[in-house]
Phi, psi and omega in degrees: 000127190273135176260038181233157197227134212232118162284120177268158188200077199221172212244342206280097169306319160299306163313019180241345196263327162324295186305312210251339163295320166291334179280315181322288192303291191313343157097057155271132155253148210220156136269153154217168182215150205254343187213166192277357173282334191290348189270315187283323157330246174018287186282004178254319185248347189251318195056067189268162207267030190178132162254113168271087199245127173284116179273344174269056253235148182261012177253333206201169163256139175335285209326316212266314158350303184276324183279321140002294184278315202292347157322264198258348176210152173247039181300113167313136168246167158234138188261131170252069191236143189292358189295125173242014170283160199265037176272298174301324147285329200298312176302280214298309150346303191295300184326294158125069135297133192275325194208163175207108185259135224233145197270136307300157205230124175281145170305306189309317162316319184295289208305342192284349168293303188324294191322307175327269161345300173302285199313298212306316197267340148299330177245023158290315196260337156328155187285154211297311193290000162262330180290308203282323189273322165239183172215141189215144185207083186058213150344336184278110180239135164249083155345035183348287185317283168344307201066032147290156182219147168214166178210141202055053201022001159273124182328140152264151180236105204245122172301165202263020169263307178334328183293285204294329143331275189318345178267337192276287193299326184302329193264011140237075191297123168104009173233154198262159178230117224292188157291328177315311186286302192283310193311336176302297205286337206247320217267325191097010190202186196213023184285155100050264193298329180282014174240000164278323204297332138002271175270019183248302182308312173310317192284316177302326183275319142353314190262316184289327170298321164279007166294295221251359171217121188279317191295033177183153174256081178301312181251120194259184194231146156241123187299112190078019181257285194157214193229142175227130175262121193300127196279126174285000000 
């Protein structure tokens, strides 16, 4: 029996009684809300460990939904919406959405987010103090204090904007992040040329990584988003 508990926010009754027949069989126990004051209500008082969020809410838009909750809590949401331009991930991500699965869905996708998220949020709750000093991920270890990375217990030899990326993705591992987001965080800006340096710097730390471990994908690409890095 799973204890963690997933607020649904969806306006639809059928997609809503689909998500919640599945969080059932799957042993989830879920709230739901059909419009976003009742999703902010909800998500203040139940504190639920999953947000499953609809953007097209007949009161608000998700997005206003989102900036909303990120005021005060970093309970991961996942966006479930039929919107699939990729302007419409982009926004909501950047708003700080954890993940967006797209209208129509298979369950298994879904529960295969969740599952993600849970992991994400276990090794969020390991003790902090093995969490600040190393990160392990199938082959991968980073060392923070050190500043090392190694996989298969051999040094990666990494330039230090590759370091500081490969730190980013480990340190929200199973969310995806948008370009916007990272080019903030590395570069202090977001133009144009920093998101090709972007996808030049990301392909290079890519190839030392699958070089040096053939067996595992550490970094998946989402096309016209950004990047996530995969729990192995």
């Amino acid at each position: 029996m799973n204890k963690q508990t997933i607020l649904v926010v969806e306006d639809d009754t059928s997609v809503k009684n689909l998500i919640t027949t599945t969080l059932k069989a799957s042993g989830y126990k879920y709230v739901t809300a059909s419009n976003g004051t009742t999703a902010i209500i909800e998500a203040s008082s139940h504190n639920p460990d999953i947000v499953l969020l609809d953007l097209g809410l007949p009161d608000m838009d998700g997005i206003e939904v989102i900036n909303k909750i990120r005021s005060w809590s970093l309970m991961p949401i996942i966006v479930i919406s039929a919107r699939s331009e990729d302007n419409d991930k982009i926004a909501a991500l950047d708003a700080g959405a954890d993940d967006y699965l797209t209208k129509p869905f298979s369950v298994e996708e879904l529960l295969a987010r969740l599952r993600v998220t849970i992991r994400r949020l276990s090794m969020m709750n390991t003790d902090a103090s093995v969490n600040n000093s190393v990160f392990e991920n199938g082959a991968l270890r980073v060392d923070y204090a050190a500043g090392c990375v190694y996989v298969n217990d051999a040094e990666l030899h990494l330039t230090p904007i590759e370091y500081k990326l490969l730190c980013l993705l480990c340190q929200n591992v199973g969310k995806v992040l948008t370009h916007t987001l990272i080019t903030q965080k590395i570069w202090g800006s977001s133009w144009d040329n920093d998101i090709a340096s972007l996808r030049v710097f990301m392909a290079t730390l890519r190839k030392k990584l699958e070089k040096a471990d053939n067996s595992a994908q550490y970094i998946q690409t989402h096309i016209g988003v950004g990047y996530r890095m995969i729990k192995v």
